[in-house]
C-alpha positions as CSV (number, residue, x, y, z in Angstrom):
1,X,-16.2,-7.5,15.0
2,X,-13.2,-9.3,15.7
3,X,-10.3,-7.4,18.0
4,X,-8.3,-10.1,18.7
5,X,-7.4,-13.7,17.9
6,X,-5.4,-16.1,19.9
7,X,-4.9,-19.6,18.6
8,X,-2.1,-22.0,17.2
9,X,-0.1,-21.0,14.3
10,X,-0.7,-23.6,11.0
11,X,0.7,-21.9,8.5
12,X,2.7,-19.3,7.9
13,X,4.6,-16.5,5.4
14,X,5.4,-13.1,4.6
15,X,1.8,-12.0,4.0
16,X,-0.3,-14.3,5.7
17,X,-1.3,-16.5,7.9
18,X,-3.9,-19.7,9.5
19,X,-4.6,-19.3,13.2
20,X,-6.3,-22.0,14.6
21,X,-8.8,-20.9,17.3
22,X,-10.3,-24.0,18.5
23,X,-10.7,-25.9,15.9
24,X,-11.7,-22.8,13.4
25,X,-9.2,-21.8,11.1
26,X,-8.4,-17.9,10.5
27,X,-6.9,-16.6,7.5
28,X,-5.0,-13.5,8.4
29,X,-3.6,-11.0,6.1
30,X,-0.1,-9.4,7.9
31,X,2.7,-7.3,7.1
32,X,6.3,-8.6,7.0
33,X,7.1,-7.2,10.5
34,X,4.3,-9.0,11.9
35,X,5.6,-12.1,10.4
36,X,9.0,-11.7,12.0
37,X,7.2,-11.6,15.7
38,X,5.3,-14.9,15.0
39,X,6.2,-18.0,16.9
40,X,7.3,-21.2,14.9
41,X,4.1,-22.9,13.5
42,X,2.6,-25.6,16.1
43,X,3.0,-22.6,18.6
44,X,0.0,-20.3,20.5
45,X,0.0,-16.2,18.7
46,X,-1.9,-13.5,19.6
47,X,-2.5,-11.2,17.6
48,X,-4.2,-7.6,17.2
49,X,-7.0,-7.9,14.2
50,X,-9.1,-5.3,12.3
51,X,-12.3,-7.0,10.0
52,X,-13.3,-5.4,6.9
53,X,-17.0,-6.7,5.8
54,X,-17.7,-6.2,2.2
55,X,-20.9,-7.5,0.1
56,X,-19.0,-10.0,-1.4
57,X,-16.0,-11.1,0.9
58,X,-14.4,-10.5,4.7
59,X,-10.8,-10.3,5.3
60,X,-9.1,-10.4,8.4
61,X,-5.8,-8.6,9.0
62,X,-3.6,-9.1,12.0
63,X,-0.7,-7.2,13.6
64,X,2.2,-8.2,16.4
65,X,1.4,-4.4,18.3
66,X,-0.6,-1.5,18.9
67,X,1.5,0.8,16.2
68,X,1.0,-1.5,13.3
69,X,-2.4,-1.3,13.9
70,X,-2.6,2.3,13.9
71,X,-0.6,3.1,11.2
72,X,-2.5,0.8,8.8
73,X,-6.1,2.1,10.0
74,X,-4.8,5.5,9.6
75,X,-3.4,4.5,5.8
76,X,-6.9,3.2,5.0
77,X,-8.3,6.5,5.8
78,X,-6.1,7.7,3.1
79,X,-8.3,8.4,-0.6
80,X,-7.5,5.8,-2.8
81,X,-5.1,3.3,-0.1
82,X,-6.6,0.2,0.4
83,X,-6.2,-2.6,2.6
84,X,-3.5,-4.5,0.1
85,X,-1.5,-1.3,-0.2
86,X,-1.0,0.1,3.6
87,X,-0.5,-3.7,4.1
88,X,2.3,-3.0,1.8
89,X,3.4,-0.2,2.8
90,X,4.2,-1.7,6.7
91,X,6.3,-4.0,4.8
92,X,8.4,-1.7,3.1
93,X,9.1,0.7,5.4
94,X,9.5,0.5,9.4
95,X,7.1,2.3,11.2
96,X,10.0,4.9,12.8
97,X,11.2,5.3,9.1
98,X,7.1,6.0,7.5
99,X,6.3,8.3,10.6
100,X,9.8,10.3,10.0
101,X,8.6,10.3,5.9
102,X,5.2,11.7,6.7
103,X,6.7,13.9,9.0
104,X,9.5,15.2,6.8
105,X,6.9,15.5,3.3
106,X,9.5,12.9,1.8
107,X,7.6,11.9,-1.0
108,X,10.5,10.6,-2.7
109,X,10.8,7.5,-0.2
110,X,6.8,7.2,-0.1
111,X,6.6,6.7,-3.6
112,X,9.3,3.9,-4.3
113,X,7.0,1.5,-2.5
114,X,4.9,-1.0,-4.7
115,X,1.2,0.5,-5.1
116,X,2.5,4.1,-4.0
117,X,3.2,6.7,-6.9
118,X,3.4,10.5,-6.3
119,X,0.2,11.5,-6.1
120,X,-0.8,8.7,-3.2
121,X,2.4,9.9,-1.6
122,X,1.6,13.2,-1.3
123,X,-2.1,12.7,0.2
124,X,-0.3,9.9,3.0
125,X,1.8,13.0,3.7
126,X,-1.1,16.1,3.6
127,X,-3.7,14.1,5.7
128,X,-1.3,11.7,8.1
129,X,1.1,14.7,8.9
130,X,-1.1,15.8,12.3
131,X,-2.0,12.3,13.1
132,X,0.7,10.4,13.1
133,X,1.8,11.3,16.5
134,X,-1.0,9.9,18.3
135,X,-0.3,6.4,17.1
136,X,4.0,6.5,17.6
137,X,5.3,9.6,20.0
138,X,6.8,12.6,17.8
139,X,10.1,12.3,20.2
140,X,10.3,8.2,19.7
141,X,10.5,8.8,15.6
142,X,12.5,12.0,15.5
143,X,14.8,10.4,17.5
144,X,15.0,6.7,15.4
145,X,15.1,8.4,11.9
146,X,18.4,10.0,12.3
147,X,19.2,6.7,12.2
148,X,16.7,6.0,9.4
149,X,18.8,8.3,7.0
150,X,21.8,6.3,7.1
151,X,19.8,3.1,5.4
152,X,19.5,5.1,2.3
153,X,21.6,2.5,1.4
154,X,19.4,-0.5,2.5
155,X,16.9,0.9,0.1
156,X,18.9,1.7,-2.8
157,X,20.2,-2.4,-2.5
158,X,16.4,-3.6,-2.3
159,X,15.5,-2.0,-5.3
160,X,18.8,-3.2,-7.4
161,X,18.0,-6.5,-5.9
162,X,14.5,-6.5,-7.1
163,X,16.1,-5.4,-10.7
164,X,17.9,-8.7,-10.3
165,X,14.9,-10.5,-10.3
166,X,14.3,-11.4,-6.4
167,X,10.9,-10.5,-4.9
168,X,10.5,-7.5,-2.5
169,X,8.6,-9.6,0.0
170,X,11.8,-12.1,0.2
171,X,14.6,-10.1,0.2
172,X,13.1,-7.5,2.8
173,X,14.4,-9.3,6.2
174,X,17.6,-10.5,4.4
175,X,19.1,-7.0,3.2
176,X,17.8,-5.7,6.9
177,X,19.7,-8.2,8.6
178,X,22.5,-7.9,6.3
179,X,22.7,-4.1,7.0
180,X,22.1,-4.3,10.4
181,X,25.4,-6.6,10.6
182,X,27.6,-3.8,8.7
183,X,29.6,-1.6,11.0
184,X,27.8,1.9,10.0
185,X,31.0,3.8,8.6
186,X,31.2,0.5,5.5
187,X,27.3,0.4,5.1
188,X,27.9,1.3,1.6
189,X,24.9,-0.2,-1.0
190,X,27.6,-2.1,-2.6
191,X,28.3,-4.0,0.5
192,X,25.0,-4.4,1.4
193,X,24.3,-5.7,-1.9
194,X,27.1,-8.1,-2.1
195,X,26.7,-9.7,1.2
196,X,22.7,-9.7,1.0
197,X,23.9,-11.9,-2.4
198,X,25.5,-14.0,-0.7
199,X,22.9,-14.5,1.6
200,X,20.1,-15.4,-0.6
201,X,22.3,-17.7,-2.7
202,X,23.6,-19.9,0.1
């Protein structure tokens, strides 16, 4: 099995990437947050892998740290979460923001993510509740998703964006940043909305 990879980065975007490892080229499947951490292509990654073997095909999936790993190989222990959807589900959501979810039984967050509906959110929650705290410190998320509650507004301004038309997987960073640069008390959804706009259109 392979553990880790470290190579030079050919190619590169929000869902995958080609490591070359001297002279072999891996295709890795990634999350959004992993994408962020990589270096500019031309430049030496290392990343974190987990190898699925099937009869007719073997993926590779990478990760930037130890707690992306977790959480995914815990959401493919999950009935009926594969690979593509707790792939998913990392970009969606950070990883404070999913623990604090499980944590809390908020389905309703769970569920707006792409591949999740209620049923799926509701097993994540039943049999990740008592494991999740292994893989991210109960304290460390407790303490980030009080400030995970005030981007219900980064959340309602993804999903009128992807109304608009713009793909989850390239708005994600933009409407983060974009929030992120908001003092807290005019983080309104319409300002996030309106500046993320802005953004993208430039």
């Amino acid at each position: 099995m392979i553990a880790r990879l470290t190579g030079k980065v050919l190619e590169a975007n929000f869902t995958e990437l080609i490591l070359d490892v001297h002279g072999v080229g891996y295709r890795l499947f990634i999350p959004i947050s992993t994408y962020d951490a990589l270096p500019r292509v031309g430049e030496e990654a290392t990343l974190r892998c987990i190898m699925q073997v099937r009869e007719d095909d073997i993926s590779l999936y990478g990760f930037a740290t130890a707690q992306e790993q977790g959480i995914f190989e815990l959401l493919i222990t999950v009935n009926g979460i594969g690979a593509k959807t707790a792939l998913n589900i990392l970009s969606s959501m950070n990883i404070p923001g999913f623990c604090a979810a499980v944590a809390q039984g908020d389905v309703k967050s769970l569920k707006k993510i792409n591949g999740v509906g209620p049923k799926s959110a509701e097993r994540i929650i039943v049999e990740l509740r008592d494991k999740i705290d292994k893989v991210v410190p109960e304290t460390q998320f407790q303490q980030q998703s009080r400030a995970e509650e005030s981007f219900k507004e980064l959340d309602d301004a993804l999903i009128a964006l992807e109304k608009l038309g713009f793909p989850r997987a390239k708005i994600q960073k933009t409407v983060t940043d974009v929030a992120l640069a908001i003092p807290e008390n005019q983080r309104s959804c319409e300002n996030i909305i309106r500046k993320s706009l802005a953004a993208l259109n430039r």
